[in-house]
N, C-alpha and C positions, 0 to 999 in steps of 0.2 A: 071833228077828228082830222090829225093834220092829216096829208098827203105821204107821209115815211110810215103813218102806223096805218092808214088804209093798205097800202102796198103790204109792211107786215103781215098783217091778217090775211089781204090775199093768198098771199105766199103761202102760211099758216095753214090754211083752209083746202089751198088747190093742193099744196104738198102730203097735209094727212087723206085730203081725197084721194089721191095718188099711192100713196102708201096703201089703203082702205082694198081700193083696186087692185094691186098688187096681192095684196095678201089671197083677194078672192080668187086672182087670176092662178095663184099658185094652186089656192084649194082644190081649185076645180079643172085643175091639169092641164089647163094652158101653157106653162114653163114646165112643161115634164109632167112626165108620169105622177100622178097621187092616188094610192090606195084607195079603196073603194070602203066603207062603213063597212062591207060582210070580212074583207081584207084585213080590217084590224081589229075585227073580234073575233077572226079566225085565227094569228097571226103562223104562220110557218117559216122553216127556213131549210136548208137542206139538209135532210138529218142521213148520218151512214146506215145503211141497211145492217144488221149483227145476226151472223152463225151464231147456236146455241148447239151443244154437245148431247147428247139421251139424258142427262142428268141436270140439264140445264147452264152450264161450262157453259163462258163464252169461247169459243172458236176462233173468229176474227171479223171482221168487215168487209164492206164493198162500200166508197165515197169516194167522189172527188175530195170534200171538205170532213174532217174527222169528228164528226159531230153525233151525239146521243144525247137526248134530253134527261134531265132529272126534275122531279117535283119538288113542289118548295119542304112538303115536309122530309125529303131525302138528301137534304145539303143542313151540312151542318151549322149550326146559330154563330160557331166563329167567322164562316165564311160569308155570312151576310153581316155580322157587327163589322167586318174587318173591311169590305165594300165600300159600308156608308161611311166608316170614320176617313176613308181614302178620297173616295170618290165623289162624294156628295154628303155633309155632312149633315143638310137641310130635307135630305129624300122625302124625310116623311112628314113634311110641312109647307112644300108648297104642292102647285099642281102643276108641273112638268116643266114648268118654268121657272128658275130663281132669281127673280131679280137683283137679292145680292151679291151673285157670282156674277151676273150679265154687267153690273155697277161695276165690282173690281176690276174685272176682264178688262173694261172699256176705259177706265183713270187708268191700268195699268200696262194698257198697251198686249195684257195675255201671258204678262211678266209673272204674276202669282198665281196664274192657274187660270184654264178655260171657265166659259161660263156654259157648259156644257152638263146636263143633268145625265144620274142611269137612265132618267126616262127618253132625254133624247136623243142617249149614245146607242140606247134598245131600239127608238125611231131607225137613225140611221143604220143599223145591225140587219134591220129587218126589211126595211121599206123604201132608203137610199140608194144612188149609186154614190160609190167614192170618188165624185170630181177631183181633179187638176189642185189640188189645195194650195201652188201657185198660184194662180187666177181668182183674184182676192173677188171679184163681183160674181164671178162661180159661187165661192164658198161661202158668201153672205147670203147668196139665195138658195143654197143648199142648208146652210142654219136656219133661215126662214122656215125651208119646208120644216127639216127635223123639228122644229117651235109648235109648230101645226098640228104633225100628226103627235105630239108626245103630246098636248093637250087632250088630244081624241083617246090617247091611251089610257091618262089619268082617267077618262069619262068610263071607261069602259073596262079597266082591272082594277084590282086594289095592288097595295102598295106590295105586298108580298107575292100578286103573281107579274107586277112588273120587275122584281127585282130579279126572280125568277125565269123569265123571259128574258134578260139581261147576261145572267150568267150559261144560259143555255147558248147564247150567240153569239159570245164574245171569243176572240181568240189565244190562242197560249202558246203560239209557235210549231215548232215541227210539224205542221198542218192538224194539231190538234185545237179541235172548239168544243166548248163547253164546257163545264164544272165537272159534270162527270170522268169523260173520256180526260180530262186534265189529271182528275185526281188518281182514275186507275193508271194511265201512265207514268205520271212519275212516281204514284205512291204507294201503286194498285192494292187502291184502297176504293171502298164506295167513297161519296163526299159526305155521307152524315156521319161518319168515322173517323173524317179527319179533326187534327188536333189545332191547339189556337196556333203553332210556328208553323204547320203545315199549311193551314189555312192565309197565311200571312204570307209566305210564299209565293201560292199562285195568284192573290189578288195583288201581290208587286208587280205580279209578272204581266198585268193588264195593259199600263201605262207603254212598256216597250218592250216586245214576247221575246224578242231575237236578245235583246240586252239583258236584258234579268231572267235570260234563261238559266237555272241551276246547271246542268247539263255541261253548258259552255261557258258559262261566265259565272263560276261559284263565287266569286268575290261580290261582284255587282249583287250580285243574287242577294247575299247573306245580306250587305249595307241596306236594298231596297226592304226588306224582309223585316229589318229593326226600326226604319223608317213606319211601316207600316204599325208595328208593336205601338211604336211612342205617339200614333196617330191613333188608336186604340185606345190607348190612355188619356186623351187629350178630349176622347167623346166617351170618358166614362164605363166603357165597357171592357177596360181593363185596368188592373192598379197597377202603379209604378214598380211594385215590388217585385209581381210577379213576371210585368215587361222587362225588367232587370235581369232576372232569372231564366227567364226565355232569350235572352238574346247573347247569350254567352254557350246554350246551343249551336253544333253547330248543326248546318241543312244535310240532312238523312233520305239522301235519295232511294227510290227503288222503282228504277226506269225499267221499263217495260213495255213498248211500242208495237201493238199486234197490228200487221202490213200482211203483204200478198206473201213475205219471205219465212214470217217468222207465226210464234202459235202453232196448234193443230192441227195436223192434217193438209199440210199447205196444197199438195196435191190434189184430192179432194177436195179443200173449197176452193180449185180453179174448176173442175169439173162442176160442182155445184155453180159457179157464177156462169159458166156458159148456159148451161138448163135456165139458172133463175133470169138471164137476159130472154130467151124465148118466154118463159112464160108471162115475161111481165110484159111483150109485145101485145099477146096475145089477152091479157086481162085487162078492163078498163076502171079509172074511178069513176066519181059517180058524175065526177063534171066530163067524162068522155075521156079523156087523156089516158095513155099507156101508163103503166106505172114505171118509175125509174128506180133502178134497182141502187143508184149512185148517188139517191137525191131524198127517195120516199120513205127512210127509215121502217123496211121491211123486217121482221125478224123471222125466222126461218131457224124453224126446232128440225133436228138430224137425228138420226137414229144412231151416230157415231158414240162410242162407249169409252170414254176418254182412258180407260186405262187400257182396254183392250188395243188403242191406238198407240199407246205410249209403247205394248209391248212387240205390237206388229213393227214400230218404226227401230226399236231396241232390235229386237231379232236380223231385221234388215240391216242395220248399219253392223250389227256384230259378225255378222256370215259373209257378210260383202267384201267385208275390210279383209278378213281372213283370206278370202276366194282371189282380190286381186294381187295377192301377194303371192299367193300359188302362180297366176296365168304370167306378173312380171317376172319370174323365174324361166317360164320357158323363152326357149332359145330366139326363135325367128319377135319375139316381144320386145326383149334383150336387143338384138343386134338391130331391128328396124326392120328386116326383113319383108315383114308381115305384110307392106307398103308397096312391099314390089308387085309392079301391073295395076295397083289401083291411086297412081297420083292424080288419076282425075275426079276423087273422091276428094283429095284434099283441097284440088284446085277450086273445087264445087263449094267448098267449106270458106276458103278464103272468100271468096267472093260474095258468100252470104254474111260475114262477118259485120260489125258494127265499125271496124276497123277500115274496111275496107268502103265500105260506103260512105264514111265520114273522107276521108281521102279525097274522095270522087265529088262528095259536094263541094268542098276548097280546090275542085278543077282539076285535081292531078290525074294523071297518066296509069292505063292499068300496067305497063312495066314499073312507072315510076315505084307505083301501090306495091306490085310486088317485091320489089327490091328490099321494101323494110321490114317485111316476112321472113327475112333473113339475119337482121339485125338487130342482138342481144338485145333484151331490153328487158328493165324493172317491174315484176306484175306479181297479183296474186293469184294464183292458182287454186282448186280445188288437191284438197290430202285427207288421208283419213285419219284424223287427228278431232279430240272434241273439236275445235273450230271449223273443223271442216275446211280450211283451208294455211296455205303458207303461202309467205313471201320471197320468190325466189327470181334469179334473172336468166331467161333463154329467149332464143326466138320468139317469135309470135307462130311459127312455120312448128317449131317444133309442140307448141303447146296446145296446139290443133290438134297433134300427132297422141299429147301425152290425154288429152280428154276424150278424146273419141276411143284412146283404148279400155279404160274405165268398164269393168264392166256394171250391167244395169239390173235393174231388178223390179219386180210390178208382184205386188202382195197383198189381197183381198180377203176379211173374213166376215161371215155373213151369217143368219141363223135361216138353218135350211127349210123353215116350216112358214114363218113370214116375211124370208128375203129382206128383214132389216142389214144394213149393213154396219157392221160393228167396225171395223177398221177399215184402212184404204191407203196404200202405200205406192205411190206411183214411179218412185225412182232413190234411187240413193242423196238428192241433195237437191232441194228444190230450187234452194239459189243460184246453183249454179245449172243443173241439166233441168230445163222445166218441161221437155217431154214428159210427158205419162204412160205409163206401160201399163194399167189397169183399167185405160179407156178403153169402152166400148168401139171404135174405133184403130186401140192399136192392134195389131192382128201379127201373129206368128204362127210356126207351122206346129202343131198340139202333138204329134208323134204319137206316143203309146196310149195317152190320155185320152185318146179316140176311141180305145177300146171296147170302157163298160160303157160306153154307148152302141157300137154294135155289138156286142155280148149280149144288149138288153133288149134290144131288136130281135135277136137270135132267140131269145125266151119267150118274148112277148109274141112273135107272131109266126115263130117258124117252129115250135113245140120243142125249142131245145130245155134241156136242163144243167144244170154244174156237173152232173154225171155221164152227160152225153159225150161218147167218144169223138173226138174230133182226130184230124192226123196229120203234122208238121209236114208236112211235105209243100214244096212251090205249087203254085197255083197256075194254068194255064188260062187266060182270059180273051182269046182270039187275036181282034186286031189289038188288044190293050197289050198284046206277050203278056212275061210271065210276073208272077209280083208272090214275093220278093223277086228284084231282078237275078239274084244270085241264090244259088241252094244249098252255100257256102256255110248257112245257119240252121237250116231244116235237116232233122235229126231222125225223120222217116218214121216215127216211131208213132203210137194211137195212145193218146193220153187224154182224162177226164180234162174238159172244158175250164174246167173251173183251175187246175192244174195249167194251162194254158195264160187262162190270164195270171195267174199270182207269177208267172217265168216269163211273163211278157213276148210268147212267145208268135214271133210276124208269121211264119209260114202255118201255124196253124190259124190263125188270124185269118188269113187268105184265103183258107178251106171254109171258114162258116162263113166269109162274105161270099164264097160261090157254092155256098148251100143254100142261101137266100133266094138262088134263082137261077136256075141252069141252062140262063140262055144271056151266059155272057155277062154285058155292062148293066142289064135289067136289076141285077142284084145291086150295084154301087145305085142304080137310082133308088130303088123301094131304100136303102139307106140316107138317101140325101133326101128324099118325101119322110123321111125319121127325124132328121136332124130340123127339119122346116117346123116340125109337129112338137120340136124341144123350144122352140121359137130362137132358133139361131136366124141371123138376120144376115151373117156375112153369104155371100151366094159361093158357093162348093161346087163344083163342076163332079158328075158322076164317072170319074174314072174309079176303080177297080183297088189300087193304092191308098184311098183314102182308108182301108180297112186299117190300115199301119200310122194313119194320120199324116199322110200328105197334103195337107191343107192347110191355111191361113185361120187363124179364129183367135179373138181375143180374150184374156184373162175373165173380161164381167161374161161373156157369152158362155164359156166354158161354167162358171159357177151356178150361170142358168141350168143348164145342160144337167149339170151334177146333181141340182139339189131336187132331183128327183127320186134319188135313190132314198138319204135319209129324209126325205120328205114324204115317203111310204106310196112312191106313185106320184105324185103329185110336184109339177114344174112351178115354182116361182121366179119372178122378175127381180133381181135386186133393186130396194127399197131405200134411197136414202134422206127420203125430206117428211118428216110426219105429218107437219100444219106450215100455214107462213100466216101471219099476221100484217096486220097493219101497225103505224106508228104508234094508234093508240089498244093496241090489243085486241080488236079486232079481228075475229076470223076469216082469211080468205078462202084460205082452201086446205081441207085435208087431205091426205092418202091411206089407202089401204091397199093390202097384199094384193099381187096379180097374180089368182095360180090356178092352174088349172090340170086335170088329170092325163097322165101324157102312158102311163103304163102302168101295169095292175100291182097291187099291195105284196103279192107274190114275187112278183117278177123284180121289185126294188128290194125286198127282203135278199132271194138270192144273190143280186149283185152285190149287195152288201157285204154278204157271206164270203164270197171269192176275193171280195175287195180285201177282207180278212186277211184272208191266206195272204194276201201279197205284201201284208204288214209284217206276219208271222215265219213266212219260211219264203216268201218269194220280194224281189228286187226291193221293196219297201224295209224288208227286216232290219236294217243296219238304226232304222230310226228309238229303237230302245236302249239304245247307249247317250240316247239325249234329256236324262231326268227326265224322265214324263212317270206320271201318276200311273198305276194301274190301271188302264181304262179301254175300253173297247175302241180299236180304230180300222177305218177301210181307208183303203187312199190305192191310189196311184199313180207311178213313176212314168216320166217320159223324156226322152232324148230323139234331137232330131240327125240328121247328117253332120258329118262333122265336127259333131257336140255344137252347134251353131244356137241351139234350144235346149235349156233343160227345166221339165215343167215337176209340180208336184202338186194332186189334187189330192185331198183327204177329209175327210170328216168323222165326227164321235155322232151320238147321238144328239145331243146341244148346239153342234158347231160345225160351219165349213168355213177350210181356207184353202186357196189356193196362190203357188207359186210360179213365177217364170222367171227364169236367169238365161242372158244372155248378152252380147254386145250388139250396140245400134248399126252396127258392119258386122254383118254375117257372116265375112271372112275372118274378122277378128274373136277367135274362140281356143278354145283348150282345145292339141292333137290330138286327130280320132282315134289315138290308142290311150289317151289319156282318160282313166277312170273319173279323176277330179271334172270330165266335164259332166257327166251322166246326171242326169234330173237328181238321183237319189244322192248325190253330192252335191251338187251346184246348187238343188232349189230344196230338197225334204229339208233340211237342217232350218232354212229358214220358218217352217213350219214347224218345225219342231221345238226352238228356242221360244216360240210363240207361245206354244200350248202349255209347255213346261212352266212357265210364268200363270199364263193367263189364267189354268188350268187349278191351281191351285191360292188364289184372290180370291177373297169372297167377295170384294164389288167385281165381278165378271159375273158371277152368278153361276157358275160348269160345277156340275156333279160328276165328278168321277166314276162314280160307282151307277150311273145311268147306264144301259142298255139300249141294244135296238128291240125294237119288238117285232114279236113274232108274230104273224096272219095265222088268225085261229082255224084257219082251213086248210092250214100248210100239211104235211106230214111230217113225225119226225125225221125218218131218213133220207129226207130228200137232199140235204145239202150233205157235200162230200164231207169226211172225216180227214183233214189234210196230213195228219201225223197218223195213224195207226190205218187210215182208208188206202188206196189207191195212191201208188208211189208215182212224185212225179219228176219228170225228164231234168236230169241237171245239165248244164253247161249252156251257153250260148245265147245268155239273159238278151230278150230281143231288147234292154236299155243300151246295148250296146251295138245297135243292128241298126240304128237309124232309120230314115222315112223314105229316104230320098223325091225328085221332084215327081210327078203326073207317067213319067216314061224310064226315067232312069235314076238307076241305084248303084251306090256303091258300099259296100257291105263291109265293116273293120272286123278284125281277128276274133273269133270266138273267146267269152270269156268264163270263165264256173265261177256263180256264186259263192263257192268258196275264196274264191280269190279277194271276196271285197267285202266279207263277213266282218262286223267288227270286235275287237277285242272279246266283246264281255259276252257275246253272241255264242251257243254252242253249232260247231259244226255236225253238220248231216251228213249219213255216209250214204253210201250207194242204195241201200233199202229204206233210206231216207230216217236212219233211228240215230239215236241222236251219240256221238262222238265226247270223247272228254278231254279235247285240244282242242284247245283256244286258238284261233285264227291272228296273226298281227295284223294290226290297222294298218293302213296305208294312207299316210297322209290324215291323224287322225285332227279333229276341230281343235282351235284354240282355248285353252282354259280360260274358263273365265272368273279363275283368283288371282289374275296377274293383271297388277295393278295398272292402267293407263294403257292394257295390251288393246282391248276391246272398245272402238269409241259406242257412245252411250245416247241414245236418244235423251233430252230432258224433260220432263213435264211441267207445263207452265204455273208456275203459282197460283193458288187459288186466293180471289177476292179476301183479305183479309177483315 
């Protein structure tokens, strides 16, 4: 053997040795990280966790990366024929490697196509990082690995759950991955539904997501699209004729991208993702790790009732749009006024801006920053127009000025017996204001709505009844002075309890918070040990005022509070997550009601009762001019100072919801002589337009014609007879008597329910019998046959 062909051989022999070594060094994770045998017969990838609706609706997600898995028998046979005639035309004949694309690839420089399989483009999808594709001795040893493990993959799936794994991992742009989440987005459609052009679509759109996105580039789109057709036809799994015929199609999008903005309840699933962050701290898998609520494709069934959502967000956007149109009319709104004394609200506002911050990182000056606060400029704002917003040009100063005046709104419905929550409304526009006003957390002052809770205190442990005379007059409370502060509204007169609350009335209010205990603030405590015993959680200080609801408390706390009454005694927690699963269907954890008995079957029946009367003849009554069914309702109205709060809590037999209207500056409100601010304006209508809807759906599931029930131990004359019984006191509705703070009150003009009766409502006379003049409205709601008046909540399409 000469001395060139020994040296060959050598060469030969040390070189494939060296190759042999490499290969091992790669397997065995020397050059990086390599998958472990349990690794790629597990394999994962980060899938988005999905909200589901009570009826099973999706909701929306929580990902970083937009990902849902689908099974292979859930993806339609186009979208795998259309794959392999693209992608790999050999898939199902070799074993993860094809030598004949690695040949072409390598004569052709990479010219006619990579030599790149699904199996080892599902390698790298899954088990890769994406190196420097520059850095040519990178990417060869990154083709190495992906060689490796697509071998380990052939060993260990077959060909349909690699192809499957494949389309689960791959990308589609907009931060959408997978076949699934691809196909409900553009076509929200499942993927076994899709058809052979649709199908042909998104596997164009593999090669280059941003390029042959439809969306953006319909042209590129449709060319790749026909590409992919006559590549279908070329592997038989489609004939020329009907590739013909399809491509003269054009691409029929129906995009639909469910985000933190848009879908369901967007409100609610930000409160749901703060809760589902702690609990996934707190639960382990089984290899130890937290669960990730952005990564572990959680699902997470709700107890939200999609249509009753669609009617609570309708009712809100329909009352709100009206309501700010009312408050832009008044004057100091109008002229800017309102501003005066509080520029360092807005200063406070600039400064927390994105505007302003971004300034400050590129170095500039806080005069410099504010100087451009000043100067006109191109935006789009929030409007109450279906888009919710327009494009208009003002300051940036004054557009601070024009959203902070907006007023807000926080709108909760919930079934009172297992605290499921059916709807959840936390603001007028999630996109733009993402406070929440029905967090547990946000807290305003409850005014009148504090009532039947000491009203029920009053029954339950001080022996009162609905027929117990109480007597309007101020209250004397020592060092507390007097509450009401002024006797400007107390009418001196001794009227039945029950009578009291349906006329909202504070100075008798005052008198059964100092019948509870006649030594002073003792009474506001045993009330605030009442309120603890409701499982309210915000802490209440025991002054004396809180009898009139001078206190802070939040919309979900309040419906805790409430749903004792038609919950027949009995307090629940609102309920909003049933089960959460794992990726693979898997149960983590259930929930059930938290309720426990807070006061007797009696004592919720009577409040009920009074709750009545406040529908029927007291501050509540104006709410039967809002189409509502025939049905039994209690509720009750509240306004705070000012009109700064106006609440409304009600419930039928089936249902509770409650409302709060007001603006996020407390100084920015409807004049305290203005009727339009009063709970039974500002916040029942939104209740109202709710039930009016929801009330008659049969997917809501309300019966109408339901009742409260009566304790078969009751007697029958125990609750007052409001029309033909004991006449009660007119004029000086405490909705218009405000709360004021802990020490000081300021009391607006007495007003007579007659004054704010609506139209169709018969007036009451002095013996309380009934009149046959009709009242004028004032300021009566928007029609809602007038077309484009009222913007419209939408309901998301369902899966077709």
């Amino acid at each position: 053997m000469s001395k060139p062909v020994r040296i060959f051989w050598r060469i030969f022999f040390w070189g494939f040795a060296g190759f042999i070594l490499l290969l091992l060094m790669i397997n065995w994770g020397w050059l990086g990280a390599m998958p472990d045998l349990e690794d790629i017969e597990n394999p994962t990838a980060s899938l988005a966790s999905q909200v589901f609706a009570q009826d099973g609706t999706p909701m929306g997600k929580y990902y970083i990366e937009d990902r849902v898995n689908a099974d292979y028998k859930d993806i339609s046979k186009y979208v795998i024929n259309a794959l392999v005639a693209t992608e790999d035309k050999r898939f199902y004949v070799h074993s993860g490697i094809d030598p004949w694309s690695l040949a072409r690839a390598v004569a052709h420089l990479g010219g006619e196509g990579g030599a790149s399989t699904i199996t080892m483009q599902t390698a790298k999808n899954l088990f890769t990082d994406n190196w420097d594709t520059r850095n040519f001795l990178l990417r060869m040893l990154q083709k190495v690995k992906e060689s490796i493990i697509a071998v380990k993959l052939e060993r260990n799936f077959t060909k349909e759950e690699i192809a499957t794994l494949y389309l689960n991992t791959v990308a589609y742009g907009d931060n959408v991955y997978g076949i699934r989440n691809a196909s409900r987005t553009f076509f929200q459609k499942e993927p076994d539904r899709l058809s052979v052009e649709e199908a042909a679509v998104l596997i164009g759109m593999l090669n280059a997501p941003s390029l042959y996105n439809p969306r953006r580039n319909p042209k590129q789109a449709l060319d790749r699209r026909n590409l992919v057709l006559n590549r279908m036809v070329s592997s038989n799994y489609l004939s020329a004729e009907e590739a013909e015929k399809l491509k003269t199609k054009p691409i029929e999008l129906n995009y639909k991208k469910l985000d933190e903005n848009n879908g369901l309840g967007p409100y609610f699933r930000m409160v749901l993702g703060e809760y589902m962050k702690t609990w996934c701290k707190e639960h382990k898998k089984n290899n130890g790790d937290s669960y990730n609520l952005y990564r572990d494709g959680l699902k997470i069934y709700t107890t939200i009732n999609p249509r009753m959502q669609l009617y609570a967000e309708e009712a809100v956007a329909r009352h709100m749009s009206y309501m700010q149109k009312l408050l832009n009319t008044q004057e100091n709104i109008k002229k800017g006024s309102v501003w005066k004394g509080y520029e360092n609200v807005l200063e406070a506002a600039m400064k927390q801006s994105d505007r302003w911050r971004n300034f400050k990182k590129d170095g500039m000056g806080d005069d410099e920053i504010r100087k451009t606060f000043f100067v006109k400029t191109p935006m789009h704002i929030f409007a109450w127009n279906n888009s919710r917003g327009k494009d208009t040009v003002m300051t940036p100063y004054d557009s601070l000025k024009y959203h902070r005046q907006m007023l807000q709104a926080g709108f909760m419905v919930m079934e009172p017996v297992s605290g499921e929550v059916r709807a959840w409304v936390g603001g007028i526009d999630f996109k733009t204001f993402k406070f929440d006003h029905a967090n547990p957390n946000t807290r305003r002052q409850v005014g009148s709505t504090m009532k039947p809770l000491l009203y029920s205190l009053a029954i339950e442990e001080a022996g009162f009844t609905p027929n117990t005379t109480v007597y309007d007059e101020q209250q004397s409370f020592g060092q507390y002075g007097l509450v009401p502060a002024t006797s400007k509204s107390c009418k001196g007169g001794a009227i039945p309890m029950a009578n009291a609350l349906a006329f909202s009335r504070n100075c008798a209010s005052a008198y059964i918070m100092k019948q509870l205990d006649n030594e002073g603030n003792n009474g506001a405590r045993r009330f605030v040990d009442f309120l603890k015993k409701c499982d309210l959680k915000t802490k209440i200080e025991p002054y004396p005022s809180i009898a009139l609801g001078a206190c802070e408390i939040s919309l979900y706390e309040m419906m805790q509070a409430y749903s004792m009454f038609p919950g027949r005694g009995f307090n629940v927690k609102p309920m909003y997550i049933t089960r959460i699963e794992d990726r693979n269907g898997n149960v983590l954890a259930t929930f059930i009601p938290q309720r426990k008995e807070v006061i007797s079957d009696v004592t919720a029946y009577s409040i009920i009762k009074m709750m009545e009367g406040t529908m029927t003849i007291g501050t509540g009554r104006g709410i039967w001019q809002y189409d509502l069914p025939s049905m039994e309702v209690a509720g009750k109205t509240g306004t705070t100072n000012e009109n700064s709060d106006a609440w409304f809590m009600g419930y039928t037999p089936q249902l509770m919801a409650g409302a709060w209207v007001g603006c996020d500056d407390r100084f920015i409100h409807f004049d305290k002589d203005n009727l339009n601010g009063q709970g039974s304006r500002a916040a029942m209508p939104i209740w109202a337009y709710f039930y009016s809807k929801a009330a008659k759906d049969p997917n809501c599931g309300l019966d109408p014609k339901q009742t409260f029930v009566k304790p078969d131990v009751m007697s029958n004359d125990l609750i007052i007879d409001y029309i033909n019984g004991n006449t009660p006191v007119l004029g000086g509705e405490g909705e218009d008597m405000g709360t004021g703070q802990s020490k000081d009150y300021e009391v607006p003009k007495n007003i007579k329910p007659e004054d704010i009766a609506p139209e169709s409502q018969i007036k009451l006379d002095d013996n309380n019998n009934k009149s046959k003049t009709p009242v004028k409205p004032i300021n009566p709601p928007p029609s809602a046959n007038k077309p484009g008046q009222d913007p419209k909540a939408v309901m998301p399409k369902k899966n077709q």
